[in-house]
TORVEXZA-868391 format. One line per 4 residues: number of its first residue (from 0); their letters; for each residue y, x, z of C-alpha. Coordinates in nm, 4 decimals. Layout:
NUM> a> Y:X:Z | ...
END
This chain:
0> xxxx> 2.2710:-0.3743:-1.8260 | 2.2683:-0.5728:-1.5138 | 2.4536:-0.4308:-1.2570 | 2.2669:-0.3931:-0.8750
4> xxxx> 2.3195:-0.6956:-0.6111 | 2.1981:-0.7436:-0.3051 | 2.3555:-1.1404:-0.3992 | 2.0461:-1.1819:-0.6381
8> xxxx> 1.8231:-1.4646:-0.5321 | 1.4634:-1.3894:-0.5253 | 1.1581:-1.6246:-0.4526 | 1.0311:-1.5649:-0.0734
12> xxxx> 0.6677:-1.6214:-0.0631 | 0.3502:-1.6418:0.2175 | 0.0930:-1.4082:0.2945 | -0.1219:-1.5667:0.0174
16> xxxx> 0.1862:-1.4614:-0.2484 | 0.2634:-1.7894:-0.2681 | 0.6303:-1.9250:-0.3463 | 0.7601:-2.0799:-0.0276
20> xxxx> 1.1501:-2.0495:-0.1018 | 1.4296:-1.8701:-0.2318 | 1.6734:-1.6336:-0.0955 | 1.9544:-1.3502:-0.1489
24> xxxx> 1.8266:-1.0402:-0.1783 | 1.9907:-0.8895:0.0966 | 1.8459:-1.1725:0.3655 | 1.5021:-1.0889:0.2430
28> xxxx> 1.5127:-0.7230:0.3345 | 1.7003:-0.7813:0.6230 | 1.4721:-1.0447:0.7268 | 1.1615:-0.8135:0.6070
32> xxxx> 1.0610:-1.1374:0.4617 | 0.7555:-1.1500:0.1368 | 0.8305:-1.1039:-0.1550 | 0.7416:-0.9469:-0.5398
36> xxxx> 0.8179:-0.6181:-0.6686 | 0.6868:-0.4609:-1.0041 | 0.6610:-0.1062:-1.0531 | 0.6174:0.1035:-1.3807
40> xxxx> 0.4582:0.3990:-1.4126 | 0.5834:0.5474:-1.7600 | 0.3878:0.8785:-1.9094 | 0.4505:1.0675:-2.1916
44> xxxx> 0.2110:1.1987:-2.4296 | 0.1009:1.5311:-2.2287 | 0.0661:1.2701:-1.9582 | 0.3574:1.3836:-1.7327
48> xxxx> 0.4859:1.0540:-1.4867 | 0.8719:0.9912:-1.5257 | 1.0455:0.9503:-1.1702 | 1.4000:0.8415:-1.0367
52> xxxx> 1.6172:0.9578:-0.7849 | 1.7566:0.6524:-0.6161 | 2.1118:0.5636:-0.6421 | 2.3128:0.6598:-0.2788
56> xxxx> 2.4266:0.2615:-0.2940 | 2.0871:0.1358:-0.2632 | 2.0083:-0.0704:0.0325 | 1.6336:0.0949:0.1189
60> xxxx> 1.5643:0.4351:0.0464 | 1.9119:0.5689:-0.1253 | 1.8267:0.9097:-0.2832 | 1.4674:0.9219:-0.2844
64> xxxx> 1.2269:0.9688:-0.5764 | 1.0406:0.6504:-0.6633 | 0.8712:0.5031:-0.9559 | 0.9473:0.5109:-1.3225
68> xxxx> 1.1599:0.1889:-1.2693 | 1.0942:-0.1340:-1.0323 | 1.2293:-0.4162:-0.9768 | 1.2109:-0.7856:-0.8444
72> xxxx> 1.1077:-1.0921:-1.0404 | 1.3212:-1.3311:-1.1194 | 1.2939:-1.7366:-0.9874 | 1.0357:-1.8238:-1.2027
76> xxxx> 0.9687:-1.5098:-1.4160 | 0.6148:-1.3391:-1.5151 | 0.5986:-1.0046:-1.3178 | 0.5157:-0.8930:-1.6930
80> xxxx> 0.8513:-1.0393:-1.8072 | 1.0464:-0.8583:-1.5015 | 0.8331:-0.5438:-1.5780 | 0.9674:-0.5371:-1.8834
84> xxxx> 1.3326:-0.6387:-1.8138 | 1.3283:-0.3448:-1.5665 | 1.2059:-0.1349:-1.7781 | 1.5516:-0.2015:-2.0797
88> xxxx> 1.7640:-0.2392:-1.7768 | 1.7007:0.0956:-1.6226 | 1.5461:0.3155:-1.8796 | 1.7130:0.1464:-2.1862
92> xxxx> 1.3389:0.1637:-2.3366 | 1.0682:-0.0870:-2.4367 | 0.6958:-0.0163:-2.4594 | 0.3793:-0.1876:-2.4151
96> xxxx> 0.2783:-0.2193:-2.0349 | -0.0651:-0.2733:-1.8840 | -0.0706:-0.4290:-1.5084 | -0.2990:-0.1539:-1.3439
100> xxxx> -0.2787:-0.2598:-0.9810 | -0.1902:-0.5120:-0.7370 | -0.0985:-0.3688:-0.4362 | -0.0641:-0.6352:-0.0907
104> xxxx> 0.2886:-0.6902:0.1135 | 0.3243:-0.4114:0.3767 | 0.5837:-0.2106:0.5627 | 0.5600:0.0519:0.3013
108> xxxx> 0.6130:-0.1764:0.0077 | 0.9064:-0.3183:0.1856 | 0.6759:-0.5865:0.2287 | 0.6350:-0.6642:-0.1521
112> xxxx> 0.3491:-0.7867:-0.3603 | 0.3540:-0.5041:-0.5996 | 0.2094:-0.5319:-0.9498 | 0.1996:-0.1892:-1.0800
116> xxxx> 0.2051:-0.1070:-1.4840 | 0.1729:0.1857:-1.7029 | 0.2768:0.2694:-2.0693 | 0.3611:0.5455:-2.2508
120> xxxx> 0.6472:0.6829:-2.4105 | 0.7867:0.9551:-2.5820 | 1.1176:0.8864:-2.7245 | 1.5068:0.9259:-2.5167
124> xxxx> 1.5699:0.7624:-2.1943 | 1.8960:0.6154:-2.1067 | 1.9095:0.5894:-1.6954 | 2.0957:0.3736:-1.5604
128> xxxx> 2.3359:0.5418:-1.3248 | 2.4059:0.2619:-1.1337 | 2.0171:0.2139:-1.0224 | 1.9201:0.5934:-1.0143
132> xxxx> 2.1163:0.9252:-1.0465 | 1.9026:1.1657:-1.1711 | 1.5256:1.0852:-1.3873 | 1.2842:1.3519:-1.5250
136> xxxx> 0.9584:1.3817:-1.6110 | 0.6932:1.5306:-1.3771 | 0.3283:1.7151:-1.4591 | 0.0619:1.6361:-1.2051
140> xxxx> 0.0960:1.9175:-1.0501 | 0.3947:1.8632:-0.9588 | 0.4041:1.4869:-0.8461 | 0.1690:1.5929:-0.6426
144> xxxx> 0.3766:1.9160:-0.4878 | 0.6405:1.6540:-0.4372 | 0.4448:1.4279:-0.2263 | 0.3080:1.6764:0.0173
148> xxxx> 0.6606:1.8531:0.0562 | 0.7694:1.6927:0.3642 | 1.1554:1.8500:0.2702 | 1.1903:1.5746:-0.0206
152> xxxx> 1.2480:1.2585:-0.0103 | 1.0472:1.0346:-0.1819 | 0.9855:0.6358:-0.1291 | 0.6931:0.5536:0.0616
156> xxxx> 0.6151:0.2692:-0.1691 | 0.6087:0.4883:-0.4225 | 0.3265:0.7823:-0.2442 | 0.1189:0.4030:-0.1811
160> xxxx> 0.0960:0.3018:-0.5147 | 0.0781:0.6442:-0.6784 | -0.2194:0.7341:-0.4064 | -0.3520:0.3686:-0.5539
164> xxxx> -0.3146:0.4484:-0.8641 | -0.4837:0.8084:-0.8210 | -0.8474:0.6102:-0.6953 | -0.8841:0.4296:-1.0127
168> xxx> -0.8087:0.0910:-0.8147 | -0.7915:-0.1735:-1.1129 | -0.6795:-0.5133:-1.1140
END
């Protein structure tokens, strides 16, 4: 497991997603500059959605439900290789992924180029404490109760893409 930074350097790109630099991780959020995200979605066989609680350290959204896992790319890596990295780093699980969605760099992304993925799986998870502190599986029913309750927090980045995801959008 690779522990959190906000020292990590991530590629900066243009409005066309193109790579136009690199920088710490913390200067592109503060800087609310471009940049790549992936996201997982990961089901299990009665197709419930598994969410994360955000850890309290991290730097947008502490404590919030979000996504299965996400993360950045890496300088040079596939969004399919960081999807996957992600996915052993914070879930301690691999499975086969499917990108599903692109979604464009806005404020509600954190102004990330989001490719989103889904896969399936059924066996343990192993969260990672130090990127989430709690993880469970949701029905439908009540992802959706979750999103509409305006008492709970939950990542707006992650209502976009799962709202995306819900209209059948396809890459």
């Amino acid at each position: 497991m690779i522990p959190y930074s906000n020292h990590e350097p991530l590629e900066v790109v243009d409005e066309d997603n193109r790579v136009i630099g690199v920088k710490k991780r913390s200067e592109i959020h503060r800087e609310h500059l471009r940049h790549r995200s992936v996201h997982m979605f990961i089901f299990n066989a009665r197709g419930d959605l598994y969410l994360q609680k955000r850890s309290p350290g991290k730097d947008q959204y502490p404590e919030h439900w979000d996504s299965s896992a996400a993360g950045h790319p890496n300088p040079g890596e596939t969004s399919s290789e960081a999807a996957h990295r992600e996915l052993d780093e914070e879930l301690g699980i691999a499975t086969e992924l499917t990108a599903v969605y692109r979604h464009p760099a806005c404020p509600e992304t954190g102004w990330e180029f989001v490719t989103l993925f889904t896969g399936s799986f059924d066996g343990p998870l192993h969260l990672n404490l130090e990127e989430a502190t709690e993880g469970r599986y949701f029905t439908p029913a009540e992802v959706e109760a979750l999103l509409i309750d305006p008492t709970r927090k939950v990542a707006p980045g992650f209502r976009l893409l799962y709202r995306s995801y819900q209209r059948n959008q396809r890459i």
